[in-house]
C-alpha positions in Angstrom: 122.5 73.4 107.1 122.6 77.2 107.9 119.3 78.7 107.0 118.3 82.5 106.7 114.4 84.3 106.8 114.1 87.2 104.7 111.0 88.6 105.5 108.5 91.2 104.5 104.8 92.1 103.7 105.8 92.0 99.3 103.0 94.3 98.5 103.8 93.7 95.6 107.6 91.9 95.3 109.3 94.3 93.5 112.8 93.8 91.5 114.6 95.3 94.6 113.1 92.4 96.9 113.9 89.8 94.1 117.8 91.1 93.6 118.3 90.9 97.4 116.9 86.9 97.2 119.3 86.0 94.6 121.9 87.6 96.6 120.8 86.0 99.8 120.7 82.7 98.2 124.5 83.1 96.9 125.6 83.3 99.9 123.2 80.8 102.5 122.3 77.2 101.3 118.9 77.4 102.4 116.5 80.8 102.3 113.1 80.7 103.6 110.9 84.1 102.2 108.2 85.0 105.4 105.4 86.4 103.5 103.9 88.8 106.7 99.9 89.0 106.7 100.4 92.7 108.0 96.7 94.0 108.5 98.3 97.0 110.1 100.1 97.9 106.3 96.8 97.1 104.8 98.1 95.5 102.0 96.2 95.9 98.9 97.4 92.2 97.5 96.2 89.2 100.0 98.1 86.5 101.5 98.0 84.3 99.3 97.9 86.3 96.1 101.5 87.7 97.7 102.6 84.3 98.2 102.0 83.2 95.0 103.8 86.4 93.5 106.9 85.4 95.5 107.3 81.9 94.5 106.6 83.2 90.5 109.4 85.5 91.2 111.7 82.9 92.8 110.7 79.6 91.1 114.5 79.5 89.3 115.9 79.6 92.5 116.2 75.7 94.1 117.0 76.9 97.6 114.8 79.1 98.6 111.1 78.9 99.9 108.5 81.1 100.2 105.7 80.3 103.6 103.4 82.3 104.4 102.8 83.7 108.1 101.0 86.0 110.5 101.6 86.9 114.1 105.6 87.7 115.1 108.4 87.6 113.2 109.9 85.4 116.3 107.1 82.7 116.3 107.4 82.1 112.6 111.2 82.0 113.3 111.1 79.5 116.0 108.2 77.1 113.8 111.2 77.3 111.1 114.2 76.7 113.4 116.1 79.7 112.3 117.7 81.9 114.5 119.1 84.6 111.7 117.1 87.6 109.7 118.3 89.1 106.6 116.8 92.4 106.2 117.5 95.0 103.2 118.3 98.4 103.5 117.5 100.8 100.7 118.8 104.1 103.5 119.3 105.8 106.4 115.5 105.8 107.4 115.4 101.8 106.6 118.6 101.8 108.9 117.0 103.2 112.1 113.8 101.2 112.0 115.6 97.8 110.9 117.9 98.4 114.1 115.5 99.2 116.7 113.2 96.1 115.2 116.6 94.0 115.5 116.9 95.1 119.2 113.1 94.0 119.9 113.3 91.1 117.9 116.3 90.3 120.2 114.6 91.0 123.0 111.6 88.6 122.5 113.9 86.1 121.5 117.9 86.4 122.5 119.6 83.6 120.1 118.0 86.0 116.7 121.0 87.5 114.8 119.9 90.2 112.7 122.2 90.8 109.2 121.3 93.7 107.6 122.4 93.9 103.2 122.6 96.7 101.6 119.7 97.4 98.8 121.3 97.8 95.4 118.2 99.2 93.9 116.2 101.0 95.5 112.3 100.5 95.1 109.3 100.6 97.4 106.5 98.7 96.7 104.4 101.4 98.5 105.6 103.5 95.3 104.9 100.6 92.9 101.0 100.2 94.0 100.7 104.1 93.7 102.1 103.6 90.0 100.0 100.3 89.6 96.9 102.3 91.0 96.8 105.1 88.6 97.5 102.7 85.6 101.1 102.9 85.6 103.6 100.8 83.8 105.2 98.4 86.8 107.3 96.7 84.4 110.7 97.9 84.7 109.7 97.8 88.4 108.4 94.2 89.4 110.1 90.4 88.3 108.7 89.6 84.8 106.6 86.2 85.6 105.1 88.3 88.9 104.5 91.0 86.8 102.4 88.1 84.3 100.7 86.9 87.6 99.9 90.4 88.9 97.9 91.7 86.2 95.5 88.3 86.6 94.7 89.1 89.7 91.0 91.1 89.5 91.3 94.6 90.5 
């Protein structure tokens, strides 16, 4: 069975991360979501509290999993036996710094295949947190049952 990782720091998992998922998961029988610890994004969310705002988001979806990691992308590949990344790409920026991470990743591990998808909506989670920060509405911007989740979590 051809599996996939589709990785990221979620901070928070925003309806752009969710609609690349379901896409993913259309097309791959088995999806495995890397949740990244990332101290060096500072992420206001935790690990876990990310972790459990992916698998909220992706419950309906019966192929795809959501582990947690920290350390490289390439360890948490070879713990999972998968040799192929799906990474999203909202634009021409997102294009330069997913290819030159694809060439290192490569590097560090030569059997990784990189695809890259295009974004079909394009939202940051670094803008979501500003607009969650200042007492924004997220709700056009984050999955429904995350969005539920999120605002349980103490600020």
């Amino acid at each position: 069975m051809q599996q996939v990782v589709f990785s990221g720091v979620f901070d928070p998992v925003t309806m752009g991360h969710l609609n690349l998922i379901e896409r993913i998961a259309k097309i791959f029988p088995k999806v495995i979501i890397g949740v990244a610890k990332s101290s060096s994004k500072n992420p206001k969310w935790d690990l876990t509290q990310r972790t459990m705002l992916l698998k909220t988001a992706v419950e309906h979806l019966t192929n795809v999993e959501v582990i947690p990691f920290s350390g490289l992308l390439v360890d948490f590949l070879k713990a999972q036996n998968v040799n192929i990344i799906i990474r999203g790409i909202r634009s021409v920026i997102d294009w330069s710094y997913e290819q030159e991470m694809a060439q290192i990743n490569q590097k560090l591990m030569p059997q990784i295949e990189t695809l890259f998808l295009p974004a079909e909506q394009l939202i940051s989670s670094t803008y979501v947190r500003q607009i969650w920060e200042l007492g924004g509405d997220v709700s056009a911007l984050v999955p429904p049952k995350a969005l539920t989740l999120l605002k349980s979590f103490k600020q």
